[in-house]
C-alpha positions in Angstrom: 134.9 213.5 53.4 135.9 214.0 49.6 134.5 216.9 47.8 133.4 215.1 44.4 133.6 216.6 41.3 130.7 218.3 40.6 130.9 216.9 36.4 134.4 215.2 35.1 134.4 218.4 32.6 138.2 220.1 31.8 137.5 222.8 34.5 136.2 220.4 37.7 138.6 220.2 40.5 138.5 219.3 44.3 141.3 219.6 46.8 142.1 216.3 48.9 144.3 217.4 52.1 145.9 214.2 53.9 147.1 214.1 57.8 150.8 214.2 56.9 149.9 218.0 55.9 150.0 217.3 52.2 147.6 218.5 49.4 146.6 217.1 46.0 144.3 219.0 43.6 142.3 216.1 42.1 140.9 216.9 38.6 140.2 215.6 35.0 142.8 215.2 32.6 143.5 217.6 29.8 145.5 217.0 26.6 147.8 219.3 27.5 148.9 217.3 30.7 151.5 214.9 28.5 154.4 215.6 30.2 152.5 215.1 33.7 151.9 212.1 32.5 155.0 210.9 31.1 156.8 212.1 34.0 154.6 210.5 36.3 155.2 207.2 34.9 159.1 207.5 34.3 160.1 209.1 38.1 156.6 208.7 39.9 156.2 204.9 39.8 159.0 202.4 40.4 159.7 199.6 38.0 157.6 197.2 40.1 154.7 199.9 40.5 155.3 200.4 36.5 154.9 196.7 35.7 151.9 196.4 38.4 150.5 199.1 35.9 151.0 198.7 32.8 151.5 194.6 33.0 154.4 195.2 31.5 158.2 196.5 31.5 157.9 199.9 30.6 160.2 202.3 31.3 158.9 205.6 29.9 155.4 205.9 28.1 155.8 205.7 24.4 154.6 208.7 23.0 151.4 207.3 21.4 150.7 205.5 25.3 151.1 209.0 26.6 148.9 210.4 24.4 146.1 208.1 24.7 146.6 208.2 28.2 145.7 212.6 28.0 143.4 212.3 24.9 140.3 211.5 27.1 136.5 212.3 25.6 134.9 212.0 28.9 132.2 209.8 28.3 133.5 206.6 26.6 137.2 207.7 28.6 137.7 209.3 31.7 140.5 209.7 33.7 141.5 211.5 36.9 144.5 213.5 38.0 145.7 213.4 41.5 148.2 216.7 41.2 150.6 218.1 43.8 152.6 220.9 43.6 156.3 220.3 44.6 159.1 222.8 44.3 156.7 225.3 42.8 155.8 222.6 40.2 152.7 220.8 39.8 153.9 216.8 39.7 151.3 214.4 38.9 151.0 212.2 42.0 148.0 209.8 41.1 145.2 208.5 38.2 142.5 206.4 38.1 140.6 205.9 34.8 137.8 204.7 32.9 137.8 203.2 29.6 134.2 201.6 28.3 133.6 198.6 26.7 133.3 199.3 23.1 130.4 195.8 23.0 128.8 196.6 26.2 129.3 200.5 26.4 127.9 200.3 30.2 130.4 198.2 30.8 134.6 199.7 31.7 137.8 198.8 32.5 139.1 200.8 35.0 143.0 201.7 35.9 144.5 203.1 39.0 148.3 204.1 40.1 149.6 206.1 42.4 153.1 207.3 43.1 154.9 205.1 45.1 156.0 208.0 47.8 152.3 208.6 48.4 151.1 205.2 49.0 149.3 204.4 52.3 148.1 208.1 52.8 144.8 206.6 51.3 144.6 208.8 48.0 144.2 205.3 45.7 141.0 204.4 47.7 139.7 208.3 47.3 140.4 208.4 43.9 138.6 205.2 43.4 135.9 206.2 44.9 135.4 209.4 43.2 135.9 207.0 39.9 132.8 205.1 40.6 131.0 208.5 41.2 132.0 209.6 38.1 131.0 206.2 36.6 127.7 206.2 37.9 126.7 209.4 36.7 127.6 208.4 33.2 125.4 205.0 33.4 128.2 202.8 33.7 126.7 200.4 35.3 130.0 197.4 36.3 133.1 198.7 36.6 135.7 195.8 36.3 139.6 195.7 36.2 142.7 193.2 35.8 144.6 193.1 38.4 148.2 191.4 38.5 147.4 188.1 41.2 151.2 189.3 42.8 150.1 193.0 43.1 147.8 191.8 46.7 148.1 196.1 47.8 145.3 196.7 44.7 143.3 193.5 45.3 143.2 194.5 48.9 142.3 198.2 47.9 139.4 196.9 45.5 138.2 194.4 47.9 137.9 196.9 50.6 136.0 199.0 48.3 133.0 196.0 47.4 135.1 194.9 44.2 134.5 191.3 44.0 137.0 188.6 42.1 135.7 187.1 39.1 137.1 184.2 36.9 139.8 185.1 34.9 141.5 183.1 32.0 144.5 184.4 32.4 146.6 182.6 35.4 148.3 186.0 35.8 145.4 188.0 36.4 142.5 188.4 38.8 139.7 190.6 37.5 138.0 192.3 40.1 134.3 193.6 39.6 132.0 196.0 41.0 128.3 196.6 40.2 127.4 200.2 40.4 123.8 199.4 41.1 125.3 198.3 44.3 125.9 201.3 47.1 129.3 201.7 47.5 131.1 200.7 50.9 132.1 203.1 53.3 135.7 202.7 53.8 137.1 201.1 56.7 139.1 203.6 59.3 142.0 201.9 61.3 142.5 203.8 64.6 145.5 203.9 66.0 146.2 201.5 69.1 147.8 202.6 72.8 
């Protein structure tokens, strides 16, 4: 079971440990955590896991992206850290995020990435989830995302999670919807076969 966040404040933090024996600290992000951030993005994400992002070809975050991304007021914009510490440095490993609607303020947009070397452990569906508790707790009330139609890993994940597809303009994009009046889902365990 996750240990939520008791408040998405600068101090909050919860450690996740996975069955391969690794550890993230999973906490709200600070200004200070820029060069998480842009590293994350430049050597923790692959080009396609970049695009899948971002919907676009970035590289590196531009400097103003970057500090967007850390500049978070927790109410309007929240966002999530999944850190690990690796060679006696913490590396940002994961981030899911809230941004509200500025028209329909109980309304956001939410983001999610995670490195590509710790996909499949099931961190993007626990960071989700603690997402939508955060979400909840500040009266969001439909969290909704834009999901690339070719990136199926995410539309699976926010499927399994009670995210349902609405109609998108955009041919490129599926936006995916969850109503937070709604309980959410408990997440479906594979067991292993014989």
């Amino acid at each position: 079971m996750d240990t939520a966040l008791a408040c998405p404040e600068r101090n909050a933090s919860a450690r996740w440990d996975f069955a391969d024996g690794r550890a993230v600290t999973v906490r709200a992000v600070q200004p200070g955590d820029l060069q998480l951030a842009s590293e994350f993005v430049a050597r923790g994400l692959t080009q396609q896991s970049r695009y899948q992002r971002f919907q676009t070809g970035l590289s590196a975050l531009p400097p103003g992206m970057a500090a967007y991304l850390t500049d978070i007021d927790f109410r309007q914009h929240v966002a999530l850290l999944a850190v690990a510490e690796h060679g006696g440095r913490a590396q940002q490993v994961g981030e899911a995020r809230y941004v509200c609607d500025g028209d329909l303020p109980d309304q956001a947009e939410f983001a999610l990435a995670v490195a590509d070397d710790w996909q499949g452990l099931g961190l993007g569906g626990r960071l989700l989830r603690q997402l939508v508790r955060v979400a909840r707790r500040h009266s969001v009330r439909r969290l909704y995302g834009d999901v690339l139609r070719t990136n199926q890993p995410m539309l699976t994940l926010a499927r399994a999670h009670g995210f349902s597809p609405e109609r998108q303009g955009d041919a490129r994009l599926a936006r995916v919807a969850l109503a937070l009046d709604e309980p959410l889902p408990q997440p479906i365990h594979r067991t292993a076969r014989a």
